[in-house]
Backbone as CSV, one residue per row, in Angstrom:
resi,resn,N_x,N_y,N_z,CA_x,CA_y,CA_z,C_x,C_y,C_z
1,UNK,-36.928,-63.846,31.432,-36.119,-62.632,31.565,-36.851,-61.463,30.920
2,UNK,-37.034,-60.490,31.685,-37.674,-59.477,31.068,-37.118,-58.485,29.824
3,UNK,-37.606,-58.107,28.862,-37.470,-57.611,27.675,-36.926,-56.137,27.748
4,UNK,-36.031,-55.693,27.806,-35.681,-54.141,28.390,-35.998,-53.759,26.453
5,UNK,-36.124,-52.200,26.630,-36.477,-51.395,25.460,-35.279,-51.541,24.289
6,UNK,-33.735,-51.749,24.907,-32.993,-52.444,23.466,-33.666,-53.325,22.690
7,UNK,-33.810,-54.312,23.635,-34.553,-55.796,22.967,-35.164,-55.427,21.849
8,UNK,-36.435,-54.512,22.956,-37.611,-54.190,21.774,-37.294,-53.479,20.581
9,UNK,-36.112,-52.715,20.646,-35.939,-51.882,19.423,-35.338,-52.369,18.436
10,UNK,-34.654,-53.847,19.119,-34.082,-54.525,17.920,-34.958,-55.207,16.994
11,UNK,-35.906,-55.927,17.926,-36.847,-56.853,17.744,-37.579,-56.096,16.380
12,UNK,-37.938,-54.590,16.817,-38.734,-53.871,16.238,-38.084,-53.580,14.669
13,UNK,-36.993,-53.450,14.863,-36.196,-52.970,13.926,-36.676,-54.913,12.721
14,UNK,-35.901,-55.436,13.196,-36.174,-56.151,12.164,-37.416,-57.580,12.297
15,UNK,-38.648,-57.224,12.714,-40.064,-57.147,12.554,-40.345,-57.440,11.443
16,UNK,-41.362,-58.289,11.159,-42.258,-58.880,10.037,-43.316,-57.618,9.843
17,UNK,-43.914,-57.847,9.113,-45.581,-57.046,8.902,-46.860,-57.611,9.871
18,UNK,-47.341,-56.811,10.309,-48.613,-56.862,10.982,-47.916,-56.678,12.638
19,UNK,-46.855,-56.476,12.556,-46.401,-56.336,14.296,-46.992,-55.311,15.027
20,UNK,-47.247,-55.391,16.057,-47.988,-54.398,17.407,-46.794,-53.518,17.369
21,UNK,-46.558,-52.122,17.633,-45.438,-51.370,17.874,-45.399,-51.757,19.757
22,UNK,-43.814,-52.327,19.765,-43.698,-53.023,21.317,-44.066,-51.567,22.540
23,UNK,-44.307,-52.501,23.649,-44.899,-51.745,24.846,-44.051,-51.307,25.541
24,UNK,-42.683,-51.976,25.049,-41.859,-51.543,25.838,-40.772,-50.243,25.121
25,UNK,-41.782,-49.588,24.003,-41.186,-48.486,23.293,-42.349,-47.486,23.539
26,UNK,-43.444,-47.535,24.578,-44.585,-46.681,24.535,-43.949,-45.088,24.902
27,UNK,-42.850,-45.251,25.394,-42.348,-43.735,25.794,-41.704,-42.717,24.283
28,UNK,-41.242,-43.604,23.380,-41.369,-43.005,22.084,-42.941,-42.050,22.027
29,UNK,-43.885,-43.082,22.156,-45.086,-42.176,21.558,-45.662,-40.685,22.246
30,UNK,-44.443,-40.192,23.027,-44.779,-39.092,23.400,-43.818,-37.730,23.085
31,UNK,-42.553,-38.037,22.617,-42.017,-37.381,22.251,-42.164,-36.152,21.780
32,UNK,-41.459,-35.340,22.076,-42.052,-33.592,22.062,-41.913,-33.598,20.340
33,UNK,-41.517,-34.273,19.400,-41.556,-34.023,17.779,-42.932,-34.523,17.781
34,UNK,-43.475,-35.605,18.230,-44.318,-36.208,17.505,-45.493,-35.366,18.008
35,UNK,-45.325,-34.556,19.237,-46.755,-34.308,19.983,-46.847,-32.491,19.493
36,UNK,-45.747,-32.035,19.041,-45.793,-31.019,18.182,-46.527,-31.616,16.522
37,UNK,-45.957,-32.289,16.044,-46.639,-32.722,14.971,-47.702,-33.512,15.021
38,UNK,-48.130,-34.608,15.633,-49.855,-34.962,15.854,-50.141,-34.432,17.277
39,UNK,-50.603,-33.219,17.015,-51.492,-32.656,18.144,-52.526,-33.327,19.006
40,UNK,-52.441,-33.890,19.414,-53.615,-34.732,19.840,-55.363,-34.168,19.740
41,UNK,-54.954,-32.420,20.097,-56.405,-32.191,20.242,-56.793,-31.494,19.054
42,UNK,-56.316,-31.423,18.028,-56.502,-31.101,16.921,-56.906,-32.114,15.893
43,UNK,-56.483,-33.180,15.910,-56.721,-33.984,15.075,-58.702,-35.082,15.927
44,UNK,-58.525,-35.241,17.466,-59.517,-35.244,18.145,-60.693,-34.786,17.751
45,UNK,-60.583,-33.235,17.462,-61.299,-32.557,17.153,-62.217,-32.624,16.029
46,UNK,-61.486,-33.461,14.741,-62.021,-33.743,14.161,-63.188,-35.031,13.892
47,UNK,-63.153,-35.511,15.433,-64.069,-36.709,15.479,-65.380,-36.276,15.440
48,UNK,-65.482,-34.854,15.696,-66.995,-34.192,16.214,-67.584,-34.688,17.022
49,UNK,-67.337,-34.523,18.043,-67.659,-35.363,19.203,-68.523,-34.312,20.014
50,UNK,-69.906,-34.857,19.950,-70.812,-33.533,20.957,-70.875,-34.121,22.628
51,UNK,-70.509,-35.028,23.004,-70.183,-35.295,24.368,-70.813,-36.202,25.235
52,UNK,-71.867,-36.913,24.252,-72.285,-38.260,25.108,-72.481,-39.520,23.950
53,UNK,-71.404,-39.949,22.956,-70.900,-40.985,22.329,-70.415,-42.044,23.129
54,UNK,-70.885,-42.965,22.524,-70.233,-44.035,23.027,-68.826,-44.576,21.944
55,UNK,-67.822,-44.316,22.501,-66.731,-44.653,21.540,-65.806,-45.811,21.627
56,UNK,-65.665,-46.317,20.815,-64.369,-47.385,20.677,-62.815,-46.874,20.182
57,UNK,-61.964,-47.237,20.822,-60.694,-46.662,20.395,-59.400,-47.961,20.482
58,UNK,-59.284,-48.794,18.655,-58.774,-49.901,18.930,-57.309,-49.584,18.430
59,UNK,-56.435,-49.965,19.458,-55.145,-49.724,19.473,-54.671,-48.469,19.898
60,UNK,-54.722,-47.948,21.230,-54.792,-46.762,21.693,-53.404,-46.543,21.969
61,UNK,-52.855,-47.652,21.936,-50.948,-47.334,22.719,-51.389,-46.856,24.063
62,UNK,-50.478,-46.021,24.867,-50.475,-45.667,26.503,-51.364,-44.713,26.489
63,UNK,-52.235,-44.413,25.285,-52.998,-43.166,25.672,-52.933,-41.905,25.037
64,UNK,-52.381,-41.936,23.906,-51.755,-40.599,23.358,-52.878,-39.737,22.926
65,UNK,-53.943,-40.108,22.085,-54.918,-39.576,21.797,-56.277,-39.926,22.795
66,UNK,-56.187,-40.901,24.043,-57.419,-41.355,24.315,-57.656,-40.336,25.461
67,UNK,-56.984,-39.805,25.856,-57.109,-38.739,27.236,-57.994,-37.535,26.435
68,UNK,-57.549,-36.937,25.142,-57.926,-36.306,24.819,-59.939,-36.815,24.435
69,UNK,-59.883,-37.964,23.803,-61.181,-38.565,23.476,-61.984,-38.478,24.957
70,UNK,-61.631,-38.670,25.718,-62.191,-38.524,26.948,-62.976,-37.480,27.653
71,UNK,-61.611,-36.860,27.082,-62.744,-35.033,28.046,-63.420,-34.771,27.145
72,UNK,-63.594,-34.965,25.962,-64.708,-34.492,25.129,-66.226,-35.536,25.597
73,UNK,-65.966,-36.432,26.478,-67.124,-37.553,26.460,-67.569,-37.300,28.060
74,UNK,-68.248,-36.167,28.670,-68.519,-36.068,29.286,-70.369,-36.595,29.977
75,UNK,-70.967,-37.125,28.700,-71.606,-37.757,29.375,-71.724,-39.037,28.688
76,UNK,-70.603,-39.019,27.923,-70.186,-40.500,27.291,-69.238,-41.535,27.410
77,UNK,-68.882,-42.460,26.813,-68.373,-43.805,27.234,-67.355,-44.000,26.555
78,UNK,-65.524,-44.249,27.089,-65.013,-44.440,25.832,-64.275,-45.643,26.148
79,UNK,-64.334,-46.614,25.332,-63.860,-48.234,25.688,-62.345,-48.267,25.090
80,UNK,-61.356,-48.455,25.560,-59.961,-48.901,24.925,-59.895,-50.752,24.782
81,UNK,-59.158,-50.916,23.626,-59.096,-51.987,23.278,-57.681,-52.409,22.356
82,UNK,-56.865,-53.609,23.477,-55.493,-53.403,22.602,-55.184,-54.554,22.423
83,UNK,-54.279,-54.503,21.735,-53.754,-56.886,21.518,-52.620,-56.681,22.959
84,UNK,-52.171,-55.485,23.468,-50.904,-55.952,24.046,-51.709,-55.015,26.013
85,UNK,-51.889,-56.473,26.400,-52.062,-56.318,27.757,-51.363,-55.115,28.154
86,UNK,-50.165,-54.789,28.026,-48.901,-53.987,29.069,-49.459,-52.973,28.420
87,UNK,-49.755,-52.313,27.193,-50.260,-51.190,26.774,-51.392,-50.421,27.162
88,UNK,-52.476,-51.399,27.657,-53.765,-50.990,28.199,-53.489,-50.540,29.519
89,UNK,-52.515,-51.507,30.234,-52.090,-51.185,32.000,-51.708,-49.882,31.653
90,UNK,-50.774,-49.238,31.052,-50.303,-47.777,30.538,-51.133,-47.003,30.262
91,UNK,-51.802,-47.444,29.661,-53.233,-46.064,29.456,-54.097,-45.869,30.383
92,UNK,-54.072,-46.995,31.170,-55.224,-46.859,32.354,-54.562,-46.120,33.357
93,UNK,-52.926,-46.193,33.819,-52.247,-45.600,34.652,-52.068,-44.357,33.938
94,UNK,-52.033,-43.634,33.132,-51.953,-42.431,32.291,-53.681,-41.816,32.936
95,UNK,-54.436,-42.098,32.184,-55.833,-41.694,32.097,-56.610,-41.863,33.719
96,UNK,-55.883,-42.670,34.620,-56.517,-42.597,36.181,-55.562,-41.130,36.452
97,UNK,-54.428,-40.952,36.211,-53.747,-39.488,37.244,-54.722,-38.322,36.492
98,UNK,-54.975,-38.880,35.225,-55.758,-37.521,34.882,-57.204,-37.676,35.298
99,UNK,-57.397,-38.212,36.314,-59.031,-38.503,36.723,-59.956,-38.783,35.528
100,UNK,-60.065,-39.081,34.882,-60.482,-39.255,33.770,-61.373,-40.487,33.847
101,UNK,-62.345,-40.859,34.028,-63.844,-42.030,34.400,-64.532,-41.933,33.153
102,UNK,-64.962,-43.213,33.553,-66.271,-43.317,32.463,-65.510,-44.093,31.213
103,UNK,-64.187,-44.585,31.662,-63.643,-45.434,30.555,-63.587,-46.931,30.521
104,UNK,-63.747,-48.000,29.756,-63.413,-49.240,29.472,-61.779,-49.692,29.348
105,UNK,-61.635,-50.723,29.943,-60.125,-51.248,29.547,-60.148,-52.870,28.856
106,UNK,-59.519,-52.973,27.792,-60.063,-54.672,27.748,-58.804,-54.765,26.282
107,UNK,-58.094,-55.927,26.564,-57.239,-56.669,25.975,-57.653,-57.736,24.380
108,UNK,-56.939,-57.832,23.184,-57.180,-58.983,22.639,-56.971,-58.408,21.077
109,UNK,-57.280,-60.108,19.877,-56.983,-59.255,18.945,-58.128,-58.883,17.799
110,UNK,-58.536,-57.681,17.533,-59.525,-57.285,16.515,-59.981,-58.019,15.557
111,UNK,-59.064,-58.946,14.976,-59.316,-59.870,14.279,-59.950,-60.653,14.608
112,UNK,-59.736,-61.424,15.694,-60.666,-62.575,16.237,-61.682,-62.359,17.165
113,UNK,-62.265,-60.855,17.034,-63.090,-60.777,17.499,-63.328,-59.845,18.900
114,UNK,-64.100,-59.051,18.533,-64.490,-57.907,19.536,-65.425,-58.099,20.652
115,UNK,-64.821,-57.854,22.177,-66.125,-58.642,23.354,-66.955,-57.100,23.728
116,UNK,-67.507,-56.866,22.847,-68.787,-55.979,22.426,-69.961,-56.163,21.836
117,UNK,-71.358,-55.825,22.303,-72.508,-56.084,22.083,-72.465,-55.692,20.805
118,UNK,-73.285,-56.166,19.372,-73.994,-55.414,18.450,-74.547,-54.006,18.244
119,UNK,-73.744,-52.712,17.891,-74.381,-52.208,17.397,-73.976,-51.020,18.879
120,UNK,-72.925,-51.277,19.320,-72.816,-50.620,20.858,-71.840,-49.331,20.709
121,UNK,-71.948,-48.795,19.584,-70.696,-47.790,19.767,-71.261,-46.724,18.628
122,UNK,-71.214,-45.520,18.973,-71.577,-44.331,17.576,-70.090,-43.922,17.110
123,UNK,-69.264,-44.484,17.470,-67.596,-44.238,16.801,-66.635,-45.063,17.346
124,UNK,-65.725,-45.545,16.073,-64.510,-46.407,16.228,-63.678,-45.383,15.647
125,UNK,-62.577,-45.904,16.429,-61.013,-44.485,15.988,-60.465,-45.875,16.136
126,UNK,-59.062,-45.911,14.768,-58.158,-46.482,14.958,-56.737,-45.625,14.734
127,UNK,-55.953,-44.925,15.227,-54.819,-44.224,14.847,-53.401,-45.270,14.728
128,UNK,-52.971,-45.336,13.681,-51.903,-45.831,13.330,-51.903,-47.582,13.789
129,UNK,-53.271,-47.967,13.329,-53.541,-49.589,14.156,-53.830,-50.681,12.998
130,UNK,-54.505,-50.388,12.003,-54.989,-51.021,11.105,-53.990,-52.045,10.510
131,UNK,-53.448,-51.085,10.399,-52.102,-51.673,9.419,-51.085,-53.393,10.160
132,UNK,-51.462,-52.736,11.626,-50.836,-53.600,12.794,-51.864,-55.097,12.889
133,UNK,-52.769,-55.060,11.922,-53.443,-56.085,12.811,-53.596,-56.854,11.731
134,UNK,-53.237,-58.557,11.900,-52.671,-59.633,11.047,-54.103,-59.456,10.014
135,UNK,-55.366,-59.678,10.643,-56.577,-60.169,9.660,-57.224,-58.753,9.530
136,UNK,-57.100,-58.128,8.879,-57.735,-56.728,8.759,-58.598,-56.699,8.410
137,UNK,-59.647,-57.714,7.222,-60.912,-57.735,6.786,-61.775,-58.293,8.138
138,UNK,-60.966,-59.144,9.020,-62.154,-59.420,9.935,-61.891,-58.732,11.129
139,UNK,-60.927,-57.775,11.527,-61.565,-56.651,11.968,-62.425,-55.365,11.289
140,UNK,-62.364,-55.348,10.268,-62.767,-54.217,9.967,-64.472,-54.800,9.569
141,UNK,-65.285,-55.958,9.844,-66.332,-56.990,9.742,-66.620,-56.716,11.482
142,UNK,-65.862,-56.991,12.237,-66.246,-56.576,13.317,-66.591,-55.241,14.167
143,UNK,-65.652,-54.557,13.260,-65.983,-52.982,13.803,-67.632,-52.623,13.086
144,UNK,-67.751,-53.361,12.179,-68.810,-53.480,11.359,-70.285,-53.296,12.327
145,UNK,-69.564,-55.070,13.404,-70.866,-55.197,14.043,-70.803,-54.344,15.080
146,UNK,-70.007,-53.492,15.936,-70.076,-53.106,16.752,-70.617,-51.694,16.624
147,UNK,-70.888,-51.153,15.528,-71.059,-49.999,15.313,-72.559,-49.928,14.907
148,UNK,-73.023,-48.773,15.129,-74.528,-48.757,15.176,-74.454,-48.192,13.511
149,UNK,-75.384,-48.563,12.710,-76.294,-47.861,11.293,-75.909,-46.321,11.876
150,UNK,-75.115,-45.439,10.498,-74.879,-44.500,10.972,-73.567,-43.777,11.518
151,UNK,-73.052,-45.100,12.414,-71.985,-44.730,13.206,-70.749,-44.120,12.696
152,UNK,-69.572,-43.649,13.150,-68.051,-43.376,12.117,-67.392,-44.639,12.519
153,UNK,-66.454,-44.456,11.068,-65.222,-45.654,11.403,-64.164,-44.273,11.216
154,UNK,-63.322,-44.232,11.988,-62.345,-43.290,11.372,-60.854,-43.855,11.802
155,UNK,-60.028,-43.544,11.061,-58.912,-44.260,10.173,-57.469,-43.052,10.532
156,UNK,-56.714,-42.910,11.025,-55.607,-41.586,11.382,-54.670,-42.744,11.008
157,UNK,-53.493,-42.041,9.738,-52.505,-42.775,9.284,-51.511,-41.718,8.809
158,UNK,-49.960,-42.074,9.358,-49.421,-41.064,9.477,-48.277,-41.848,8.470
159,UNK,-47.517,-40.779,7.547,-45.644,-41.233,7.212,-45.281,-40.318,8.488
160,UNK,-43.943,-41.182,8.453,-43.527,-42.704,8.120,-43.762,-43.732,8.710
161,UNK,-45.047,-44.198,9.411,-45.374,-45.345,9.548,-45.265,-46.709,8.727
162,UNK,-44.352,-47.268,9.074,-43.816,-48.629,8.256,-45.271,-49.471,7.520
163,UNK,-46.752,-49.196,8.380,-47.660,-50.006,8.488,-48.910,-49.664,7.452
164,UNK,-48.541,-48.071,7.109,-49.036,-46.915,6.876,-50.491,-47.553,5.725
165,UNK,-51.588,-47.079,5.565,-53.047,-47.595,4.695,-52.900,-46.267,4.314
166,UNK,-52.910,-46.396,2.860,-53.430,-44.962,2.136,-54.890,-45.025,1.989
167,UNK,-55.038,-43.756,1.624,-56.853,-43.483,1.242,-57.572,-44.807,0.371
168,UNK,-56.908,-45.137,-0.907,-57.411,-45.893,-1.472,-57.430,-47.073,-1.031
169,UNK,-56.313,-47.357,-0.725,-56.232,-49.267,0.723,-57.169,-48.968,1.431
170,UNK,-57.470,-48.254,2.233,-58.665,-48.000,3.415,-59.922,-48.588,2.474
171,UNK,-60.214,-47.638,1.412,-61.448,-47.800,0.366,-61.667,-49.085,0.396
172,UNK,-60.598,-49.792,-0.347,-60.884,-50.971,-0.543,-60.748,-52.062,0.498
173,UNK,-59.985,-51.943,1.450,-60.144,-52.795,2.825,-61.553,-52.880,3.629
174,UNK,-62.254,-51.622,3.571,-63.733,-51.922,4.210,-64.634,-52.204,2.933
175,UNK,-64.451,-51.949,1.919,-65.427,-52.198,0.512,-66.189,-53.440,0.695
176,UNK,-67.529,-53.546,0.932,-68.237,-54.830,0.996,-68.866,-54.774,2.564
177,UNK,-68.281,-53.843,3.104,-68.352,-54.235,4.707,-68.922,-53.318,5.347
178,UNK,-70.506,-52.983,5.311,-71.421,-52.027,5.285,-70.680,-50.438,5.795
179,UNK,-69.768,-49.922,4.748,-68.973,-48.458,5.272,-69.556,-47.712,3.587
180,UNK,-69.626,-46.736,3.577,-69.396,-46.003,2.850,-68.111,-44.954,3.037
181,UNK,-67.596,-44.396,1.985,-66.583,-43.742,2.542,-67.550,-41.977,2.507
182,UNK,-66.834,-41.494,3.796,-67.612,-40.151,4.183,-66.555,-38.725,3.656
183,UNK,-65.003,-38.985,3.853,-64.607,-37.818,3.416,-62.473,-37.940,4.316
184,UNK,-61.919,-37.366,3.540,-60.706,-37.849,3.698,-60.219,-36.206,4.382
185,UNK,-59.543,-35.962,5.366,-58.730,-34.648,5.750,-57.635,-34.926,6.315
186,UNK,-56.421,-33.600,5.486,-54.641,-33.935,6.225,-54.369,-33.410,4.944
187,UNK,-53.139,-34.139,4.631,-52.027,-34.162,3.657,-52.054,-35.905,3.475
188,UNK,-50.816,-35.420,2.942,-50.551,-36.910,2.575,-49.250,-37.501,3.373
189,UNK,-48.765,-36.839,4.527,-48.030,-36.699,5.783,-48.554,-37.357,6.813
190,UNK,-49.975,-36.773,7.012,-50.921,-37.488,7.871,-52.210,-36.988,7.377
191,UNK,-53.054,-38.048,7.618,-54.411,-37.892,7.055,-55.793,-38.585,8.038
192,UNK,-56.640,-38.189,8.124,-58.076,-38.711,8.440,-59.050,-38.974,7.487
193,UNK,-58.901,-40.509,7.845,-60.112,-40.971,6.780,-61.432,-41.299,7.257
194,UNK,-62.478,-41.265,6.978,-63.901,-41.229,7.853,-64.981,-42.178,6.828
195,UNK,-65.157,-43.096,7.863,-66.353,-43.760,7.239,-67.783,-43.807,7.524
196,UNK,-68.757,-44.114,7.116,-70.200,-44.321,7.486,-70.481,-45.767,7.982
197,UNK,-71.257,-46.058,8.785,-71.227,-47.359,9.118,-72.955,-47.262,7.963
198,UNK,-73.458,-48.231,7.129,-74.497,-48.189,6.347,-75.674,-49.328,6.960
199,UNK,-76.843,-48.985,6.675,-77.451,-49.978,7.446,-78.044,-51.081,6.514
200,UNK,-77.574,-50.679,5.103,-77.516,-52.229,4.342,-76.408,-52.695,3.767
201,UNK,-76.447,-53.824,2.851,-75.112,-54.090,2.557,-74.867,-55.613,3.203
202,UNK,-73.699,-56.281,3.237,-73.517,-57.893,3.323,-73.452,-57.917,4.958
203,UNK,-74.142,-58.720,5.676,-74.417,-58.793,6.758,-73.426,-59.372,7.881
204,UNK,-73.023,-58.289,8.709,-71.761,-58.351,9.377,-71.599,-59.650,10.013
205,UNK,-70.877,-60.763,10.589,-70.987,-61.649,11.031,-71.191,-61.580,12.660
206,UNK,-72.124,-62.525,12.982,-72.504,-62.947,14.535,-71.906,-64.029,15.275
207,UNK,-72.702,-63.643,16.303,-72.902,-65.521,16.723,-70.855,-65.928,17.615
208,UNK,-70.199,-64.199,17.890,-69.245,-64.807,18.243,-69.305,-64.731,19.449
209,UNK,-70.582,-64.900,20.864,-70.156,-64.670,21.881,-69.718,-63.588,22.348
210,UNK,-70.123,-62.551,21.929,-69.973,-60.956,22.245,-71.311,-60.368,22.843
211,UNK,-72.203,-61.496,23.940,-73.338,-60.778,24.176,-73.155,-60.074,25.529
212,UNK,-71.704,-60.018,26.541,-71.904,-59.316,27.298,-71.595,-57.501,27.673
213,UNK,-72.284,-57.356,28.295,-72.182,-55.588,28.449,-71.059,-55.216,28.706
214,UNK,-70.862,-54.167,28.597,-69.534,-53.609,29.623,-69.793,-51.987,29.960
């Protein structure tokens, strides 16, 4: 029987920790409060994006910020990556009316592992995802490998997010895991945290079967 959006809001409502925000509440994430208050292309903006990056964007929801990541990547690549199948179908049906090419679609969970080459991305964005995902040290080991010496990790965490990583949790959640931290911007409402991907440091783990292209 299919799950109508009560379900989900109950479900949601009384939810454990590490839960996916349900797919069948993706129409919340557009709401004229929230899109007045996270601007999409304002906060975007701050990725510095000169226009042929190859980007990763894990936990994109239907698209709220990835349309925007897009037109800035005009001769670049931007891969979406979500645990919840029905969410990716949403962003891809969002981001095809806006003609929008040159994007990746691909399902699963960060934790167990990213189906990305070594070293294949000059930026990972996670907005309001981290918090959502059960093993966070071994995604944040994998964003590790996927990111080139150099690359950003960047981190968008908003109140009142139930899931919410402050500056210092971030610090210490990648600590060990070749990031340096680069520089924190917002409030304490919502904030951007930015990392360095470093090219020494404890050696990200391999060997999971992530050698094909996309």
């Amino acid at each position: 029987m299919p799950t109508t959006g009560i379900d989900a809001i109950m479900r949601w409502a009384g939810r454990g920790p590490d839960t996916p925000f349900p797919h069948q509440l993706a129409f919340l994430l557009n709401n004229p409060i929230r899109i007045t208050v996270a601007r999409p292309a304002r906060f975007i903006a701050r990725l510095d994006l000169t226009g042929s990056e190859r980007v990763l964007e894990v936990g994109p929801g239907d698209g709220y910020y990835s349309a925007e990541i897009a037109k800035r990547l005009p001769d670049g690549r931007l891969e979406l990556f979500d645990v919840q199948p029905q969410m990716i179908d949403k962003a891809r049906r969002k981001l095809e009316r806006r003609k929008l090419r040159n994007i990746g679609y691909r399902s699963g969970d960060a934790g167990a592992g990213l189906p990305y080459p070594d070293g294949a991305f000059d930026v990972a964005f996670l907005a309001l995802t981290i918090g959502e995902i059960p093993d966070k040290a071994a995604a944040v080991r994998e964003l590790a490998r996927v990111l080139r010496p150099g690359g950003a990790l960047v981190f968008l965490e908003s109140f009142p997010d139930p899931d919410r990583l402050s500056t210092p949790e971030l610090r210490d959640l990648v600590n060990g895991a070749q990031f340096s931290f680069r520089d924190r911007r917002g409030s304490r409402w919502l904030e951007i945290v930015r990392f360095t991907r470093t090219a020494d440091g404890p050696a990200a783990p391999h060997g999971r079967g992530h050698g094909h292209r996309f």
